[in-house]
Backbone as CSV, one residue per row, in Angstrom:
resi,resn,N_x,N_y,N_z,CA_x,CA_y,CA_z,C_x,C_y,C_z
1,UNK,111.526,132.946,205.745,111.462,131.517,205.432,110.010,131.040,205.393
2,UNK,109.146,131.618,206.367,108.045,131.438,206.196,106.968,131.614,205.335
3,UNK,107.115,132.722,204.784,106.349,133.461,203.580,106.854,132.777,202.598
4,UNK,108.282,132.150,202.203,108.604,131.395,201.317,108.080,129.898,200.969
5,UNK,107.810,129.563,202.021,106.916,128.108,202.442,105.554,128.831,202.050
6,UNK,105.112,129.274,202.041,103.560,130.000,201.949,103.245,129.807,200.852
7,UNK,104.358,130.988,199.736,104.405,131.051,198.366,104.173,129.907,197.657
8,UNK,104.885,129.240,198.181,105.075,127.708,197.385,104.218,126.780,197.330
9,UNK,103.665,126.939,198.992,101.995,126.046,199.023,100.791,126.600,198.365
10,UNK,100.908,127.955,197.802,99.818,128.415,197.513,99.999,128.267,195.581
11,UNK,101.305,128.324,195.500,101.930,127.602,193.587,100.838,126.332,193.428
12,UNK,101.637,125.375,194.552,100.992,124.152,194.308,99.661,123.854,194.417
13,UNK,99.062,124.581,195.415,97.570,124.289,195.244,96.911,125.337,193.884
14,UNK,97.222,126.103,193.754,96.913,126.499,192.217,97.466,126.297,191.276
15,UNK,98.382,125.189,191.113,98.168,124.685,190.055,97.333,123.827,189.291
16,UNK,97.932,123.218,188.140,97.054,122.744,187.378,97.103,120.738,188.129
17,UNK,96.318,119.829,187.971,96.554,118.662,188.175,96.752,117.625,186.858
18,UNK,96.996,116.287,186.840,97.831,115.866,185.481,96.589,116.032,184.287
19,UNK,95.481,115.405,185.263,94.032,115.412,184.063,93.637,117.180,183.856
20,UNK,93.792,117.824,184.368,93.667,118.937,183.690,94.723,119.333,182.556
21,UNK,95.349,119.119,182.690,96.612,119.479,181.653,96.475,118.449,180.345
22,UNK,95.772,116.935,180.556,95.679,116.416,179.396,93.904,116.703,178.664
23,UNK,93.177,117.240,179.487,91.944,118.310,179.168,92.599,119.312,178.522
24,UNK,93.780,120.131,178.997,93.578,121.454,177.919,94.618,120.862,176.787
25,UNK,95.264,119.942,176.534,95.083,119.074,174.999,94.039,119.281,173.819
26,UNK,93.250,118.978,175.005,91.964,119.275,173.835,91.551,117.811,172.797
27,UNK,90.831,117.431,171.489,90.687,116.465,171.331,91.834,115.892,170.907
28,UNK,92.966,116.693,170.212,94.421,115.728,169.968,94.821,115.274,170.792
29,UNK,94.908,116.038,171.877,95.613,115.627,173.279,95.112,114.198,173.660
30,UNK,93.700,113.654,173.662,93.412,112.719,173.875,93.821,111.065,172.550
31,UNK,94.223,111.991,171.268,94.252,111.134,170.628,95.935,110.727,170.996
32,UNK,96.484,111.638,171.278,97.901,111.439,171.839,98.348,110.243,172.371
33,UNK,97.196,110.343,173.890,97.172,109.727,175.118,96.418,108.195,174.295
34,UNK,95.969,107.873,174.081,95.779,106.941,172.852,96.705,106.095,172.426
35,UNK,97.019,106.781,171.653,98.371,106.377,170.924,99.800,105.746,171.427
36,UNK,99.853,107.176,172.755,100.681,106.259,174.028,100.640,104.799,174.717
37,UNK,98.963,104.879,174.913,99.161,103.599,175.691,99.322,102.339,174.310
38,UNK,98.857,102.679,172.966,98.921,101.533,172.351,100.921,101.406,171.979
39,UNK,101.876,102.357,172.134,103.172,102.500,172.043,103.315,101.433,173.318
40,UNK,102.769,101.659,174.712,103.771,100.582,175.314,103.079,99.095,175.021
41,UNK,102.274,98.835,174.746,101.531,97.529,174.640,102.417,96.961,173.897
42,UNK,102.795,97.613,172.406,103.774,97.117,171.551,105.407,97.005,172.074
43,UNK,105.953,97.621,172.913,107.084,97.964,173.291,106.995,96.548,174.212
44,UNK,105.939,96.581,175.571,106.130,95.028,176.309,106.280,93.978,175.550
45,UNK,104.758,94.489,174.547,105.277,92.646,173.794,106.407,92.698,173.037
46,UNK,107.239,93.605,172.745,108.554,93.133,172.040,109.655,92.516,173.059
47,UNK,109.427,93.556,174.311,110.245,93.188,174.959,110.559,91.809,175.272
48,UNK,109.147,91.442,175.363,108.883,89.534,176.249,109.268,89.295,175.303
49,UNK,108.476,89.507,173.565,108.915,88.486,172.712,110.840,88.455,172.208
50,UNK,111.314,89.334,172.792,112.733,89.414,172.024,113.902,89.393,173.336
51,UNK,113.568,87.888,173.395,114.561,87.346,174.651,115.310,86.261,174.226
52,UNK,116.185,85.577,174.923,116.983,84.695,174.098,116.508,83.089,174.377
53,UNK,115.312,83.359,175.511,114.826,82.217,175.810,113.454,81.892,175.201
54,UNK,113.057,83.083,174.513,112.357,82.847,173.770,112.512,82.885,172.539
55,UNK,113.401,83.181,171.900,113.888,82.938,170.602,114.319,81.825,170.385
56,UNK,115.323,81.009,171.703,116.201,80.109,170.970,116.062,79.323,172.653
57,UNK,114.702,78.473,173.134,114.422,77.794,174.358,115.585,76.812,174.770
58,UNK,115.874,76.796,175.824,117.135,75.288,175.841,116.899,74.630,175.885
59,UNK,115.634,73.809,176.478,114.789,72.629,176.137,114.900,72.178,174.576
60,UNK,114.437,73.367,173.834,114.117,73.087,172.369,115.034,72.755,171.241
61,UNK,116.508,73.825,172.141,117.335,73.221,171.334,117.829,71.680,171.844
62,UNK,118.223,71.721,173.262,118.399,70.133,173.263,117.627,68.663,172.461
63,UNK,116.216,69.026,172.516,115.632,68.420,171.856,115.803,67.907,170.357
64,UNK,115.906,69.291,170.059,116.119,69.267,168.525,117.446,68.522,168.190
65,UNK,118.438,68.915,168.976,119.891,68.473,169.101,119.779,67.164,168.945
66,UNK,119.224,66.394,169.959,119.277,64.690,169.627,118.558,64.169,168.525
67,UNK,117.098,64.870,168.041,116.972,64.230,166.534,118.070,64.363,165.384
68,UNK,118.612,65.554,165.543,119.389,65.721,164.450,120.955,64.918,164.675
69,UNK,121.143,64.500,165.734,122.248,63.680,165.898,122.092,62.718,165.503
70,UNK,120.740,61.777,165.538,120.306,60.614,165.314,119.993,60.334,163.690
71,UNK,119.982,61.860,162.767,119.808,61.963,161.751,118.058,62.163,161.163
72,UNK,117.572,61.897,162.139,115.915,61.578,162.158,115.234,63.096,161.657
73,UNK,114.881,63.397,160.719,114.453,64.730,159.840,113.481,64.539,160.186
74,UNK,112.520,63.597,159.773,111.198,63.381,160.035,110.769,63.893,161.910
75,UNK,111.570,63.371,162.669,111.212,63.869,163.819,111.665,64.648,164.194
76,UNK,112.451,65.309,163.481,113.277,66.677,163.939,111.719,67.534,163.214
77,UNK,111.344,67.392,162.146,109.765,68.716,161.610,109.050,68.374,162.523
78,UNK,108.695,67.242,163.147,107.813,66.868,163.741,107.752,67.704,165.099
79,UNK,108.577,68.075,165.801,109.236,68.627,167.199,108.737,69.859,166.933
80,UNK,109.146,70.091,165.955,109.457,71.805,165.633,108.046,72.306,165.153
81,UNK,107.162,71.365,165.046,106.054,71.676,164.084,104.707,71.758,165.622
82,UNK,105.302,71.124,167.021,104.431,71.042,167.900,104.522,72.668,168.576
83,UNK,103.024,72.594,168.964,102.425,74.143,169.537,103.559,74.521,170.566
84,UNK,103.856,73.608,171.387,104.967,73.912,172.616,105.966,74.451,172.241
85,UNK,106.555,73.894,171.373,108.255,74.322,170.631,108.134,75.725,169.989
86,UNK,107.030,76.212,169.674,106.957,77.673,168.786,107.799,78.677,168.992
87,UNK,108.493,78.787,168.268,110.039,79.885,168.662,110.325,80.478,167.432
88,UNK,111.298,81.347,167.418,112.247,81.870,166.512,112.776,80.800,165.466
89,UNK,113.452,79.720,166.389,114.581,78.736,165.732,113.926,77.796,165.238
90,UNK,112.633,77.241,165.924,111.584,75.805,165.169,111.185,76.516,164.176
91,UNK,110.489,77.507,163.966,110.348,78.256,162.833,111.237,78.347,161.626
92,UNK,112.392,78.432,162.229,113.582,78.482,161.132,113.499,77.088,160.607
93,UNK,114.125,76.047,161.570,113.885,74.708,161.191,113.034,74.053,160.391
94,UNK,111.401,74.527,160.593,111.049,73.530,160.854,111.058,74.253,158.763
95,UNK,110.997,75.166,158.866,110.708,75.499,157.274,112.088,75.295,156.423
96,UNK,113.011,74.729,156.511,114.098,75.106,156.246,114.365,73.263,155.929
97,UNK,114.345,72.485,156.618,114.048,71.175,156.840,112.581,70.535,155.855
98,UNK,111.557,71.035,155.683,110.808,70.699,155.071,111.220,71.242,153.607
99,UNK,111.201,72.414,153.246,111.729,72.414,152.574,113.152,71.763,151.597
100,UNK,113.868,71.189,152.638,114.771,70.600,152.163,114.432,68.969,151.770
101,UNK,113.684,68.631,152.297,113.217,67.024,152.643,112.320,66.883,151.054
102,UNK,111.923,67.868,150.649,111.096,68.030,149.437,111.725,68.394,148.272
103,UNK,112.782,68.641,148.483,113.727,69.485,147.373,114.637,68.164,146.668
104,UNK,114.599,68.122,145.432,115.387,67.369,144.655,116.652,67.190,144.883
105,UNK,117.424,68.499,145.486,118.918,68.605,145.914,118.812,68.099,147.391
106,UNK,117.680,67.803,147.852,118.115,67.222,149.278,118.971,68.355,150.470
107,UNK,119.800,67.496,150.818,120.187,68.655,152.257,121.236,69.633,151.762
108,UNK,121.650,69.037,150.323,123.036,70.215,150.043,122.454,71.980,149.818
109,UNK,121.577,72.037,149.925,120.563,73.728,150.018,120.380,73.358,151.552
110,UNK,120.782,73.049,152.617,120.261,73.666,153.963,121.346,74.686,154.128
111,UNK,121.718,74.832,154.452,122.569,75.848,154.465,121.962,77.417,154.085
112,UNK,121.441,77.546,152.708,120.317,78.391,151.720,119.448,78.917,152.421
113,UNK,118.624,77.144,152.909,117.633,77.285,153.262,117.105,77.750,154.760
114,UNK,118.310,77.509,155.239,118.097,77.975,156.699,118.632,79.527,157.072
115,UNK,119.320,80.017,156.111,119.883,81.420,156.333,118.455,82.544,155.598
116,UNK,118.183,81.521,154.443,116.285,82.604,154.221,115.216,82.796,154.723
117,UNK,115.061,81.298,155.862,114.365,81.192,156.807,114.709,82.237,157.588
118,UNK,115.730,82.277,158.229,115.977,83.113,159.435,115.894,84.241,158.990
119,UNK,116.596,85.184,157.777,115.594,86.646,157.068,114.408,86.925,157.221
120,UNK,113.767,85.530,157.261,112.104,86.136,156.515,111.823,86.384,158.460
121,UNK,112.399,85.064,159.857,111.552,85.457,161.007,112.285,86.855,161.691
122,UNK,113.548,87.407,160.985,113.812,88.397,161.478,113.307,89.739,161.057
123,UNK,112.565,89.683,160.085,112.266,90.185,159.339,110.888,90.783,159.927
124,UNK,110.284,89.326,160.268,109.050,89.241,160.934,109.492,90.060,162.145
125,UNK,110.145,90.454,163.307,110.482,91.076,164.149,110.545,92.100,164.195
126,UNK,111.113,92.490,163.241,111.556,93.910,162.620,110.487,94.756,161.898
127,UNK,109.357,94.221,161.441,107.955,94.825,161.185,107.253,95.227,162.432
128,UNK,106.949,94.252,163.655,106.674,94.870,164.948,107.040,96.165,165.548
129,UNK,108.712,95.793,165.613,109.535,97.158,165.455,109.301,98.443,165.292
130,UNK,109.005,98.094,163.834,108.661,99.389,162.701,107.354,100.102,163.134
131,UNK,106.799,99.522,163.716,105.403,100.022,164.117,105.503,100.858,165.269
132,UNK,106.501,100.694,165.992,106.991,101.829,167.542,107.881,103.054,166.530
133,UNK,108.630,102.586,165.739,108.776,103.879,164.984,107.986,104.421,164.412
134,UNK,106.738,103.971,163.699,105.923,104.657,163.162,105.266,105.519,164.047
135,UNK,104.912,104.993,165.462,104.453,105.675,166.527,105.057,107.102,166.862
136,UNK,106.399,106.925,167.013,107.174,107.939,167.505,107.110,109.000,166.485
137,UNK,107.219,108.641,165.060,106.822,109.656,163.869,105.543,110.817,164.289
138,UNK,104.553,109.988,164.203,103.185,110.714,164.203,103.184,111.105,165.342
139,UNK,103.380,111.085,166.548,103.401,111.852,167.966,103.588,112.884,167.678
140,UNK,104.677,112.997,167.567,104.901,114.737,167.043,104.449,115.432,166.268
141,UNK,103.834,115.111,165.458,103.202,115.973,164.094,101.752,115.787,164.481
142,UNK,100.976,114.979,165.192,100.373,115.226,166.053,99.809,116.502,167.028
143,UNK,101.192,116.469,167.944,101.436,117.517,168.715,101.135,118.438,167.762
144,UNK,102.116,119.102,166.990,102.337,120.243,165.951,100.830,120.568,165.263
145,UNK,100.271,119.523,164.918,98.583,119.387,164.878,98.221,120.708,165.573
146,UNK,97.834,119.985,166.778,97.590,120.760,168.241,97.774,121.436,168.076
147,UNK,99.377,122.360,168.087,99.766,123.716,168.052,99.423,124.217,167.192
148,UNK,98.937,124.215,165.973,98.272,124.944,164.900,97.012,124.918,165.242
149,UNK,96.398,124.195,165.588,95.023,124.566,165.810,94.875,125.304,167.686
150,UNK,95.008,125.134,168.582,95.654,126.133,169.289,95.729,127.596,169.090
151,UNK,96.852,127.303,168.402,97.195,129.000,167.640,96.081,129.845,167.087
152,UNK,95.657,128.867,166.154,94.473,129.638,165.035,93.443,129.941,166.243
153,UNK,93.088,129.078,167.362,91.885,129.423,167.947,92.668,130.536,169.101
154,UNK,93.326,130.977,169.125,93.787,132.019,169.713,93.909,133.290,169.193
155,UNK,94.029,133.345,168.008,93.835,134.564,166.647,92.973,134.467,166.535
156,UNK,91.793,133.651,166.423,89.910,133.825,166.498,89.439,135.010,167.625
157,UNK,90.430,134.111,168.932,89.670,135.005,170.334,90.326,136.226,169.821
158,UNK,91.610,136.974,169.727,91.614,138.045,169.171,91.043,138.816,168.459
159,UNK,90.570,137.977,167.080,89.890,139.152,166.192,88.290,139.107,166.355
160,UNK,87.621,138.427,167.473,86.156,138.494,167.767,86.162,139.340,168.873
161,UNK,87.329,139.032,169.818,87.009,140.386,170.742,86.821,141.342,170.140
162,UNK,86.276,142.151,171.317,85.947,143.732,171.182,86.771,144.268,172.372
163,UNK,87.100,145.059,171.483,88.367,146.216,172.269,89.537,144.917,172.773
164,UNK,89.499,144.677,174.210,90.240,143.624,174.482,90.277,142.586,174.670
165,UNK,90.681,141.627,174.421,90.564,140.139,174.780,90.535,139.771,175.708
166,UNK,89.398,138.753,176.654,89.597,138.364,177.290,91.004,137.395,177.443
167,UNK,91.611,137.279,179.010,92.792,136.869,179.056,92.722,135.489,179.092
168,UNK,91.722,135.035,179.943,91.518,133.623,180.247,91.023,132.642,179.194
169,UNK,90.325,133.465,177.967,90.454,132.438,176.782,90.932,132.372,176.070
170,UNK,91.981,133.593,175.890,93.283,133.648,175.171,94.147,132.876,175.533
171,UNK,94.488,132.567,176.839,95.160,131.618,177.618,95.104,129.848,177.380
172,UNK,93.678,129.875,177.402,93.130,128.957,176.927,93.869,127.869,176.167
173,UNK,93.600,128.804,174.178,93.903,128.696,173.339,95.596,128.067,173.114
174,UNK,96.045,129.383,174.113,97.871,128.358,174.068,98.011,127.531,174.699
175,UNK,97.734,127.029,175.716,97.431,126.494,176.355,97.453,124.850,175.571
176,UNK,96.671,124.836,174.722,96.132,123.630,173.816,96.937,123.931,173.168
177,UNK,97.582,125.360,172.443,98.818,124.908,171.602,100.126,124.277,171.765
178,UNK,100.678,124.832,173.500,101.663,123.782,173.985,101.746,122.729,174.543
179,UNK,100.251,122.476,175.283,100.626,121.442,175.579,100.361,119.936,175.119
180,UNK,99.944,120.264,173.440,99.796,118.702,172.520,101.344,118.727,172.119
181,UNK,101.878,120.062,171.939,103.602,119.796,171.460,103.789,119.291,172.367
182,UNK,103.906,119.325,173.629,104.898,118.611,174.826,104.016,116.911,175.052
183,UNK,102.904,117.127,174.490,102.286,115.534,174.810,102.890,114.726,173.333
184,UNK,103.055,115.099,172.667,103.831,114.233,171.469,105.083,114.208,171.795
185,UNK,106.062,115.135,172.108,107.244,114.613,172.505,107.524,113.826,173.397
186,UNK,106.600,114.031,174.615,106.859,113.150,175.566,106.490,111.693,174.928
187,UNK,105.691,111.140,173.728,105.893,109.892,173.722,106.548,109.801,172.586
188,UNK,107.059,110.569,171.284,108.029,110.515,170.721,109.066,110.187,171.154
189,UNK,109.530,110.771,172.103,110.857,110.437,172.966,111.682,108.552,173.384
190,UNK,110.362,108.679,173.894,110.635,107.367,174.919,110.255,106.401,173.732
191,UNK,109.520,106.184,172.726,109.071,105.492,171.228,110.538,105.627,170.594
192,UNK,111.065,106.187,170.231,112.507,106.497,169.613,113.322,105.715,170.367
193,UNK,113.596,105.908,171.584,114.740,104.781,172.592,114.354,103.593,171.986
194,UNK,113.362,103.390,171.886,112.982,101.653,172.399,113.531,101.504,171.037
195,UNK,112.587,101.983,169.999,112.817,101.499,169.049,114.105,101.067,168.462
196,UNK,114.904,102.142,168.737,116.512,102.278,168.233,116.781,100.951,169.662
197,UNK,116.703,100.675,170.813,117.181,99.337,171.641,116.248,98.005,170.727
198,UNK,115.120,97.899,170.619,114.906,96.625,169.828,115.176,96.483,169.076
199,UNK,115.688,97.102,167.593,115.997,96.804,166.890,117.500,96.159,167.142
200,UNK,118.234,96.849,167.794,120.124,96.645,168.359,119.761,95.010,168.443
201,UNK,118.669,95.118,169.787,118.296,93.686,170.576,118.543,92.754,169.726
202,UNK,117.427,92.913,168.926,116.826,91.682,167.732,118.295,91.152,166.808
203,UNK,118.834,92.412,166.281,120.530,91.881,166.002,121.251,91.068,166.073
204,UNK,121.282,91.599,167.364,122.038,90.925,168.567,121.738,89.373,168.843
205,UNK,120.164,89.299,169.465,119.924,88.245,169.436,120.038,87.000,168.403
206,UNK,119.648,87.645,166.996,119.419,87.208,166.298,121.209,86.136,165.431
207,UNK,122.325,87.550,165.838,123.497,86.724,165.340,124.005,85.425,166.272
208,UNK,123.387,85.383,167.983,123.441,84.308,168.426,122.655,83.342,168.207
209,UNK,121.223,83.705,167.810,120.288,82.656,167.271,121.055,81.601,165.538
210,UNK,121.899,82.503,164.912,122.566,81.693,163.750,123.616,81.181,164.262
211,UNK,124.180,81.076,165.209,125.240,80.204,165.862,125.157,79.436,166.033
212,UNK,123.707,79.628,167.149,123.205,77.829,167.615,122.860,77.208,166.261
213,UNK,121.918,78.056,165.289,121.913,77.338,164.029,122.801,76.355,163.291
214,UNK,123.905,77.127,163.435,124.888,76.725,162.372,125.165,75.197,163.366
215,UNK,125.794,75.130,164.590,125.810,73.803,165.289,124.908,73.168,164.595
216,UNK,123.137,73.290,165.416,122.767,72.240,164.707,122.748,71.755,163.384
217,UNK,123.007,72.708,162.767,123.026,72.074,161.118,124.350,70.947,160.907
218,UNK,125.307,71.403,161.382,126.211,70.286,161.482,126.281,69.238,161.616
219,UNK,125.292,68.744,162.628,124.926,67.207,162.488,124.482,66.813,161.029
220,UNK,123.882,66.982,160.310,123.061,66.727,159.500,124.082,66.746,157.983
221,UNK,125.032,67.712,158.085,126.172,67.238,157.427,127.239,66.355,157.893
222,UNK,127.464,65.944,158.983,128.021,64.395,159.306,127.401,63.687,159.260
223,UNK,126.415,63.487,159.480,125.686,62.396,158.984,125.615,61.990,157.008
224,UNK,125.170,63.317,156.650,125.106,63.541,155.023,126.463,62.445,154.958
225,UNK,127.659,63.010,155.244,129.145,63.089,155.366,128.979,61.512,155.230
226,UNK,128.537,60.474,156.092,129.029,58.685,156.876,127.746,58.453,155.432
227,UNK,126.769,58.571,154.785,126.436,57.975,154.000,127.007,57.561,152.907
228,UNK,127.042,56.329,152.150,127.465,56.413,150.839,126.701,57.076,150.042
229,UNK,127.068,57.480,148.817,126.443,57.866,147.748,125.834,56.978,147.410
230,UNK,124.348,57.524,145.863,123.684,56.329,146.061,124.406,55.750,143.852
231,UNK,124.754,54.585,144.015,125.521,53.993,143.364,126.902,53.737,143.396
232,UNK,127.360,53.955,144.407,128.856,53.980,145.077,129.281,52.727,145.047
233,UNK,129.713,51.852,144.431,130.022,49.945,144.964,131.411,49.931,146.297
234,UNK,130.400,49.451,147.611,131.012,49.619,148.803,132.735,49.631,148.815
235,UNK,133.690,49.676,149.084,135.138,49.453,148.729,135.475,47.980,149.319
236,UNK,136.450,47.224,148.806,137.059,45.867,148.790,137.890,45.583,149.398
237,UNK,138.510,45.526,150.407,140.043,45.122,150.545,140.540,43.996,149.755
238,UNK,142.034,44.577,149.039,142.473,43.385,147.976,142.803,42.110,148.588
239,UNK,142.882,41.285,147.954,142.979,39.749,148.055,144.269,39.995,148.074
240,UNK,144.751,38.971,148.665,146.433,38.220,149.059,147.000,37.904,147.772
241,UNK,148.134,38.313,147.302,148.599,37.794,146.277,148.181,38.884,144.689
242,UNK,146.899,39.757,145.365,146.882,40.513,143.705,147.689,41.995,144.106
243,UNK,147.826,42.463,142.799,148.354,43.829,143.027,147.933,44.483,143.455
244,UNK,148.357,45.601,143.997,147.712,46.650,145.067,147.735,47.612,144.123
């Protein structure tokens, strides 16, 4: 039992430590490690940015809720157009609403206009996205980089030796060939999850973000709804005595 405890302390102290292992990378290895940390920078900020309180604030919708009950367009862009309110849904609004307020057809295109809005900011989401997949792509081929060059400098130390190769720079050589493959997968890997979960997220979020939409738009067609048309002559109740 003892000699077995021995063995094991003497593994671990000869082994390798984490910065040595991303040293025999070599210069890919470092471009790897690179690349990694700019993968989670993008991954946090999706995360924060793709929440439901930040997509669709409850403050913001309440807010928004009572201009549009009141019918008030003008202060409904106005809300949506302030630095505080900046969201997913004022975004939708506030372009969707201006647009409509300018449009010859008036509010009968919100509907249009608020379902292209919301394409173009999901859209906008989904480019962020794309960029953790792009990450996870090149990691690996990266790596594979590595392992070809690795390799080749390991068939160098071969055919410059004389008689035999030294072992320790033959070693070397693979060394840098496996371990940029295992440094690209390792952030290929975890780049692939996310990506395939934010995108689900954004979905997700996004078919509850057109819900609340669709509510608020509703006001704005009851209201449309209690106006007269414009040339309508108000209705009469008949006089006593004429035909009905």
């Amino acid at each position: 039992m003892n000699r077995m405890l021995i063995a094991a302390n003497t593994d671990a102290e000869g082994g390798k430590t984490l910065l040595e292992y991303i040293q025999s990378g070599g210069g890919i290895g470092y471009v790897i490690i690179a690349l990694s940390l700019f993968a989670v920078g993008l991954i946090v900020a999706q995360l924060v940015r793709v929440r439901m309180e930040r997509m669709a604030p409850r403050d913001f919708v309440l807010g928004l809720d009572a201009r549009l009950r009141k019918g008030d367009v003008r202060g409904a862009i106005e809300f949506c157009s302030q630095p505080d309110n900046e969201s997913f849904l004022s975004r939708v609004f506030r372009s969707a609403l201006t647009r409509c307020a300018r449009s010859p057809f008036g509010f009968l295109e919100l509907k249009g206009a608020l379902e292209e809005s919301g394409q173009m900011e999901v859209s906008r989401l989904q480019r962020s996205n794309d960029t953790i997949g792009v990450v996870a792509s090149i990691a690996p081929m990266l790596g594979l980089l590595g392992t070809v060059v690795g390799m080749v400098g390991a068939f160098d130390t071969l055919s410059a030796a004389e008689g035999v190769a030294k072992p320790d720079r033959l070693a070397g050589s693979i060394s840098t060939a496996l371990m940029t493959t295992v440094m690209g997968l390792l952030v290929a890997i975890p780049c692939t999850a996310a990506y395939a979960y934010l995108r689900g997220r954004i979905d997700t979020l996004a078919s509850k973000v057109a819900e609340v939409t669709e509510e608020l738009a509703q006001h704005l067609d009851q209201n449309a709804a209690r106006k007269p048309r414009p040339g309508t002559p108000p209705a009469q109740a008949p006089q006593r005595g004429e035909p009905r």
